[in-house]
C-alpha positions, 0 to 999 in steps of 0.5 A, a space after each residue: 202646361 197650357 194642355 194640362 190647364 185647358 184638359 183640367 177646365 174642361 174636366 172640372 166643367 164636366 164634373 160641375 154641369 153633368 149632374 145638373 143636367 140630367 136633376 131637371 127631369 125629362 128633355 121634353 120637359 126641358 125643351 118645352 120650358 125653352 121653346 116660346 108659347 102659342 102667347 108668345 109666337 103671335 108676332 109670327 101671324 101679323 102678314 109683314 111687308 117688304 115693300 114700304 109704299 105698298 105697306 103705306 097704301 094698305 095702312 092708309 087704305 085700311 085707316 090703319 097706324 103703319 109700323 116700321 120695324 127696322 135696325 142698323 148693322 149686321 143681323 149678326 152684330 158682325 159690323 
């Protein structure tokens, strides 16, 4: 019985999804909607620091404010 059910779902899931995958045109074009712009990648230029006092001393150095990015956990939210 619970064989029947999961091959159904995923049948009916395939029917639903497979004509709307291939309606959106081109896999290039998909690719180029999901993939971030030039705009949206420039967090990726700034040279981050590892180290906090070094940071501090070219921040201060610099006159410039520091900015701290930091987060509480595991980076996979498996906690």
């Amino acid at each position: 019985m619970m064989k029947t059910i999961t091959v159904w779902s995923l049948l009916s899931g395939l029917l639903l999804t497979t004509g709307a995958v291939f309606a959106q045109g081109s896999l290039q074009d998909r690719v180029n909607n999901i993939l971030p712009s030039a705009e949206e990648d420039r967090f990726l230029e700034i040279d981050w620091r590892m180290d906090l006092l070094e940071a501090r001393a070219e921040a201060n150095a610099d006159g410039k404010p520091m900015f701290m990015w930091m987060m509480n956990g595991h980076p996979f939210g498996a906690t």
